[in-house]
C-alpha positions as CSV (number, residue, x, y, z in Angstrom):
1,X,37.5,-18.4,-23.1
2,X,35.4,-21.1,-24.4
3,X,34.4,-22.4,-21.1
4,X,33.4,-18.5,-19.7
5,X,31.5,-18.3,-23.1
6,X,29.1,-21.5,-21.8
7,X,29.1,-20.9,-18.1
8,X,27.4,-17.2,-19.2
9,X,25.1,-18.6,-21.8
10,X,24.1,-21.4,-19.2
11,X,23.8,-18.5,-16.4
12,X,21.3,-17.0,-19.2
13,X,19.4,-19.9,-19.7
14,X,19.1,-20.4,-15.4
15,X,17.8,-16.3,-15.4
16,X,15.5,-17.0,-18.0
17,X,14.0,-20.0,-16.3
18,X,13.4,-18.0,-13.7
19,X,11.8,-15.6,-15.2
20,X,9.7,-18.1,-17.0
21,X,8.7,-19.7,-13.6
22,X,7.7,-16.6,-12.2
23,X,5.3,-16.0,-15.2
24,X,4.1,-19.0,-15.2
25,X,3.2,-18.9,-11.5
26,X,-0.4,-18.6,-11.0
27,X,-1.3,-15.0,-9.3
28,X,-3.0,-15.0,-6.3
29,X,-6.4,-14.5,-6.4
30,X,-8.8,-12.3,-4.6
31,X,-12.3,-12.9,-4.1
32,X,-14.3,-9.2,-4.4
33,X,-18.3,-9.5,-2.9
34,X,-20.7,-7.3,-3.3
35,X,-24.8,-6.6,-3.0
36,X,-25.7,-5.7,-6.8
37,X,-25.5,-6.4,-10.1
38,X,-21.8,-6.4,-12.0
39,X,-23.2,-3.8,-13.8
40,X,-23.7,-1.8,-10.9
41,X,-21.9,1.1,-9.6
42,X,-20.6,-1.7,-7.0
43,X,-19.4,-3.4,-10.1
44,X,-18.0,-0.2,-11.3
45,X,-16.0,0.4,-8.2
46,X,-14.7,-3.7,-8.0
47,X,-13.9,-3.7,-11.8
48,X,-11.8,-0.3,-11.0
49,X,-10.4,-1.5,-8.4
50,X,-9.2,-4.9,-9.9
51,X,-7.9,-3.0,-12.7
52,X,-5.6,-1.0,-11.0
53,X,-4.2,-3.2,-9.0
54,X,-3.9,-5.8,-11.8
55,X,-2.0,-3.2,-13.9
56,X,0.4,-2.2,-10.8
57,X,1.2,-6.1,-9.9
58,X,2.0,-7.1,-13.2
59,X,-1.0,-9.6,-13.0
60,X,0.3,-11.1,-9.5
61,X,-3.2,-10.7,-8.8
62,X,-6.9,-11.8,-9.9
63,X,-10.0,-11.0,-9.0
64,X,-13.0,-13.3,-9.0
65,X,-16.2,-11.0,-8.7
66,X,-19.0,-12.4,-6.3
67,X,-21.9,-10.2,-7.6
68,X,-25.4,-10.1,-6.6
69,X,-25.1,-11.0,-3.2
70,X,-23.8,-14.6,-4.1
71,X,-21.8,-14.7,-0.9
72,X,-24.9,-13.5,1.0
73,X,-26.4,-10.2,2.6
74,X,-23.5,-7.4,3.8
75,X,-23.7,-8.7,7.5
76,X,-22.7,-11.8,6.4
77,X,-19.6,-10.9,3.9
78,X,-18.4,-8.5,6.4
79,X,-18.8,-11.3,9.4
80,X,-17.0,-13.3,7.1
81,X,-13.9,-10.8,6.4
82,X,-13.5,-10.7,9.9
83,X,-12.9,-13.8,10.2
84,X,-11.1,-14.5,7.5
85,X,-13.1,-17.1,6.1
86,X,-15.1,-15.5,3.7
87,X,-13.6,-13.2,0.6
88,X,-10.7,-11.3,0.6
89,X,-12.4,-8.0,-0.1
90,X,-16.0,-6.4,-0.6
91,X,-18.2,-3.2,-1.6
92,X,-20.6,-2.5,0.6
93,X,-22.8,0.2,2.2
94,X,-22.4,2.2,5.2
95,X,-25.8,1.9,6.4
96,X,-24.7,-2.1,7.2
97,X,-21.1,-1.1,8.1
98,X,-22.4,1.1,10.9
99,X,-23.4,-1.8,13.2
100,X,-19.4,-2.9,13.0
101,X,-18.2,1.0,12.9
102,X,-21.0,2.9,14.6
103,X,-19.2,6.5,13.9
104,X,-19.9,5.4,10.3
105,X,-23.6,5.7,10.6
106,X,-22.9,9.8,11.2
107,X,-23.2,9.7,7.2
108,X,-26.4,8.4,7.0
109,X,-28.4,11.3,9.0
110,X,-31.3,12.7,7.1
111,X,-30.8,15.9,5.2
112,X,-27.1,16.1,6.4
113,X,-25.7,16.6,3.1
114,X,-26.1,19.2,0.8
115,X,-24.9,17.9,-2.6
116,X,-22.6,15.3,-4.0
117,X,-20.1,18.0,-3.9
118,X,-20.1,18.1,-0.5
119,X,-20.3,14.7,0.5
120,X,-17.2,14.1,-1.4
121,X,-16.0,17.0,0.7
122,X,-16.4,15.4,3.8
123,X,-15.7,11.8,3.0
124,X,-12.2,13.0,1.5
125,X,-11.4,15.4,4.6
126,X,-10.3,15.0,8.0
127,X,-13.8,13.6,9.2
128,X,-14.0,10.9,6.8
129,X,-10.3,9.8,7.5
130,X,-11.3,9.6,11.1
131,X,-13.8,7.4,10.6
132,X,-11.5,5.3,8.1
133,X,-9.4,4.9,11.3
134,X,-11.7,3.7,13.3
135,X,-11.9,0.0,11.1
136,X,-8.9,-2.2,12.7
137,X,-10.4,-1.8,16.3
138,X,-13.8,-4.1,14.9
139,X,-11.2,-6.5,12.7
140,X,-11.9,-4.6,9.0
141,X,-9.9,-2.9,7.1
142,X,-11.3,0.3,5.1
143,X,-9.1,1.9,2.3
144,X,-11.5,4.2,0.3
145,X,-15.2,6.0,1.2
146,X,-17.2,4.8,-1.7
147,X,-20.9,5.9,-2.6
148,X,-24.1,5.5,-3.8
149,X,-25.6,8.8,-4.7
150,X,-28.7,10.2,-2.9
151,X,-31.7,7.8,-1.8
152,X,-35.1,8.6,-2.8
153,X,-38.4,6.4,-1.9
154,X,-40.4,4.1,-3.9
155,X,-43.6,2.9,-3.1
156,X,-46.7,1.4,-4.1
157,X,-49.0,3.7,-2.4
158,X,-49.6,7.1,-3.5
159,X,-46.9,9.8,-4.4
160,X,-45.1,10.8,-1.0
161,X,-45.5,14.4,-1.2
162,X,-45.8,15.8,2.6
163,X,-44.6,13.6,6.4
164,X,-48.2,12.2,6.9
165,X,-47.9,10.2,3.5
166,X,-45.2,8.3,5.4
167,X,-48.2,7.0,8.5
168,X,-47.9,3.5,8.3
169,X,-46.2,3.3,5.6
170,X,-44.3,-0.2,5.3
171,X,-40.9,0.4,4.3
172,X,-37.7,-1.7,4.0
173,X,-34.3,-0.1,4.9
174,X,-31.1,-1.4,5.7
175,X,-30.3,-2.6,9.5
176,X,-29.4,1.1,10.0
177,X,-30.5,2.5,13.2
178,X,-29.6,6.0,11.6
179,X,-32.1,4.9,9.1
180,X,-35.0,3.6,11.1
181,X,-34.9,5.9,13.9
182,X,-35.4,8.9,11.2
183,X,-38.8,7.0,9.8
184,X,-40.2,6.0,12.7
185,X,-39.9,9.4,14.1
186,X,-41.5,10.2,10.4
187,X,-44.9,8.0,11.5
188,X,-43.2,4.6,9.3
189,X,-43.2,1.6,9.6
190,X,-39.1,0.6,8.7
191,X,-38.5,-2.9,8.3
192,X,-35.0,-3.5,8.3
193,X,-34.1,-6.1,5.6
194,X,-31.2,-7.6,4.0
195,X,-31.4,-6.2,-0.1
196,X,-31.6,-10.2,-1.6
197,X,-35.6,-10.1,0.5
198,X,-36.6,-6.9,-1.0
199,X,-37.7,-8.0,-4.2
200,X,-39.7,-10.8,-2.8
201,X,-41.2,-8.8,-0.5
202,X,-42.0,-6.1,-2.8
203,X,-43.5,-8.9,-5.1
204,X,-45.2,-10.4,-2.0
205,X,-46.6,-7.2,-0.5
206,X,-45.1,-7.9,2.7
207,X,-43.6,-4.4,2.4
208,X,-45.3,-1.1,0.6
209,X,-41.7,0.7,-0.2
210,X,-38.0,1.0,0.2
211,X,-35.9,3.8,-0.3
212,X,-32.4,3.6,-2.5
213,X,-30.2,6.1,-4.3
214,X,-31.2,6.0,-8.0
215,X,-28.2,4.0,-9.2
216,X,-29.7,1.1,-7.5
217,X,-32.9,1.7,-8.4
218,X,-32.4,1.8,-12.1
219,X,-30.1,-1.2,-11.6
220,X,-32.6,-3.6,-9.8
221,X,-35.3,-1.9,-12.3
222,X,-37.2,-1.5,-9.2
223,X,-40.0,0.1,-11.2
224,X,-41.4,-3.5,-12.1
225,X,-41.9,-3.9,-8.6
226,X,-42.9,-0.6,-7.5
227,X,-45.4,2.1,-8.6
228,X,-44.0,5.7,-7.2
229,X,-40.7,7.3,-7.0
230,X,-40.5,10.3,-4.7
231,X,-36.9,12.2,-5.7
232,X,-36.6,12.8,-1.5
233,X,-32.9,13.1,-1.8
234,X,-33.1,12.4,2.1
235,X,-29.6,10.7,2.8
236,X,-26.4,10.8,1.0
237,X,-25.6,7.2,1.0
238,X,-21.8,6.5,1.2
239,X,-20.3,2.6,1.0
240,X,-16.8,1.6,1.8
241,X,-13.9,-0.3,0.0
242,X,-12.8,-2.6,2.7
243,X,-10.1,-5.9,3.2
244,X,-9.9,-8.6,5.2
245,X,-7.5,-7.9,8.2
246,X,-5.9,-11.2,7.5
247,X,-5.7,-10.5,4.2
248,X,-4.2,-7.1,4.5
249,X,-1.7,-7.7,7.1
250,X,-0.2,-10.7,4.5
251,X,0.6,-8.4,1.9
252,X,4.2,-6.5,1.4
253,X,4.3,-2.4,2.4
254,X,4.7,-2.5,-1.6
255,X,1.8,-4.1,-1.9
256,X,-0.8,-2.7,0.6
257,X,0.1,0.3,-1.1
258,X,-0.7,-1.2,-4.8
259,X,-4.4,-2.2,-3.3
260,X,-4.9,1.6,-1.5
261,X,-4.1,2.6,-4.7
262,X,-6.8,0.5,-6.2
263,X,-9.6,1.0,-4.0
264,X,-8.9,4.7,-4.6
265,X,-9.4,4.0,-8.4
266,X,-12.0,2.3,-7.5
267,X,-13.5,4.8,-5.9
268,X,-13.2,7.5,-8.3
269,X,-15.3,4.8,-10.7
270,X,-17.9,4.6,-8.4
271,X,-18.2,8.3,-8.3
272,X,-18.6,8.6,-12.1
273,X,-21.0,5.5,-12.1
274,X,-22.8,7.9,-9.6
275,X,-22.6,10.8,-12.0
276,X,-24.3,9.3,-14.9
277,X,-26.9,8.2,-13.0
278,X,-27.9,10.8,-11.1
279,X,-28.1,13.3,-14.6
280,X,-30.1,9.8,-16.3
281,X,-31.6,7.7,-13.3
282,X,-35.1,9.9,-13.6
283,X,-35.4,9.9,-16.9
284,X,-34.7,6.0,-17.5
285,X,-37.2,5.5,-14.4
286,X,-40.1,7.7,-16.0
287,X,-39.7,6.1,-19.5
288,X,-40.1,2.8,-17.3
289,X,-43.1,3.7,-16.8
290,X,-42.8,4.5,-12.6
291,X,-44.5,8.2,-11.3
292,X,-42.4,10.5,-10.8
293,X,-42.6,13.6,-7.4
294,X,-39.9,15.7,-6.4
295,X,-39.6,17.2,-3.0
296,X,-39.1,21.0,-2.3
297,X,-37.0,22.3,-0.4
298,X,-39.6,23.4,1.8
299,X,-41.3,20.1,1.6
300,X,-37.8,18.6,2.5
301,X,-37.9,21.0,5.0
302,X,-41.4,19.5,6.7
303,X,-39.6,15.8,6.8
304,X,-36.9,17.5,8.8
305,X,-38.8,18.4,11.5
306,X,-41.0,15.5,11.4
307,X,-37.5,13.8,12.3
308,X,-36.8,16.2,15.4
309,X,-37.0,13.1,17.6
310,X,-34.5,11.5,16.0
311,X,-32.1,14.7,15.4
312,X,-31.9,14.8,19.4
313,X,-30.8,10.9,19.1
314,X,-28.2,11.7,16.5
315,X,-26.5,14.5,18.8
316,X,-26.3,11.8,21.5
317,X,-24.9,9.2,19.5
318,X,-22.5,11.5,17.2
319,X,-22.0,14.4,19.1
320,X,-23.6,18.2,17.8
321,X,-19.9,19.2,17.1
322,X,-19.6,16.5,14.7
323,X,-22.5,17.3,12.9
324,X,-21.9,20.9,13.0
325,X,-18.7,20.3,11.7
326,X,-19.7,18.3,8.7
327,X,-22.4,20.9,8.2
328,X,-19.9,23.2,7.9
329,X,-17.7,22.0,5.7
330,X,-17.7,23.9,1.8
């Protein structure tokens, strides 16, 4: 009796140690890039996103944020996801993720979304899932639609007010044809430029403008740089949650599931980040001391059709059903 006494206490002492091992192991950590500031709303969807998945692994996981674009511009992280020798996992916007998925750029056509509400609509529906699909076949993997709100221009010209104010006009976007196309059929001058230039070029005056969704704008304080802020709501600008194929296709069906989880969480983070600063961005702008324009409708109505050229582009590249469809959608 004695002896089964110590062969379960030492049977005990063997679980515990493994138990203790296993705790002691150190998790596996995941390095998360992305364009802006921790305080972002990119640093609102990577803090949600390592939160969730932290809480669902038991801590077999850790994040270690690359903010700021301290692993370089979004071409870069996502050439470096890949592959594989880069991060394990990034925020970034669709405008960049469009030259790797081009069915992504459908979300960045002009005065394609009506509201927030329908964004969301689309992005969570059948067209955004197609889309999500779409990611193995250029070596990413995508688990949530992300976003950044509705971009607006600044510049340091005059108040944009009607298409003509856009002749010449020197303005940085994102290496988006979606984008450019749109303001050069505007009378612009785009300048496609990776966001870590933009500043400097502001600063510089090698650029007049650039055009952002107020969440970045209030984040970069882009008012010490820039002069007006035209509220032109002219693209709903999404972003996407993405891995690392290698990454990804080293995890456990139990655990790919804990990080689509995650991003998910994520995602809905990013939304409320978007929220807030959509009801405060103005406001915090204007008290900044930057000048303030809203469009119309009907003056949004005027860019529109200054941008036929490129509406007959987008039907070639996207297809009119697509865009009728997403038009449709309540």
């Amino acid at each position: 009796m004695k002896s089964l006494f110590a062969c379960a206490a030492a049977a005990g002492v063997f679980v515990s140690a493994l138990w203790a091992t296993a705790a002691a192991a150190d998790p596996v950590e995941v390095k998360i890039a992305y364009a802006l500031a921790r305080d972002s709303h990119y640093g609102a969807a990577a803090e949600g996103w390592e939160k969730a998945v932290t809480e669902a692994s038991g801590g077999r996981y850790k994040f270690t944020h690359f903010p700021s674009s301290a692993q370089g511009g979004e071409r870069e992280v996502l050439e470096g996801l890949q592959l594989g020798t880069g991060v394990q996992a990034a925020v970034v916007s669709s405008g960049t993720l469009s030259n790797f998925v081009p069915e992504a750029g459908v979300t960045d056509i002009p005065f394609l979304f009506r509201d927030l509400a329908h964004g969301r609509a689309v992005l969570d529906g059948p067209v955004g899932q197609s889309i999500i699909e779409k990611f193995p076949d250029a070596d990413l993997i995508a688990l949530a639609w992300g976003e950044q709100g509705f971009r607006h221009i600044t510049n340091n010209r005059k108040p944009i007010e009607k298409p003509e104010d856009l002749a010449g006009l020197k303005i940085r976007t994102m290496e988006n044809p979606t984008h450019i196309d749109a303001f050069k059929a505007a009378g612009a001058a785009p300048t496609p430029m990776s966001w870590p230039e933009v500043i400097p070029a502001l600063e510089q005056g090698a650029i007049d403008a650039q055009e952002n969704p107020l969440s970045v704008i209030v984040s970069a304080k882009l008012w010490e740089v820039q002069k007006y802020l035209t509220l032109s709501g002219h693209v709903y600008s999404t972003a996407m949650l993405v891995v690392a194929p290698d990454f990804w296709n080293g995890l456990s069906e139990e655990d790919q599931k804990i990080f689509l989880d995650g991003a998910k969480q994520g995602q809905a983070a990013m939304r409320a980040f978007v929220d807030n600063a959509e009801k405060s961005g103005a406001e915090t702008a204007k008290a900044a001391g930057i000048q303030i324009n809203e469009l119309s409708a009907e003056q949004k109505a005027a860019f529109q059709t200054s941008m036929k050229d490129a509406y007959d582009g987008y039907y070639k590249t996207y297809g009119k059903d697509l865009i009728d469809e997403i038009i449709a959608v309540e």
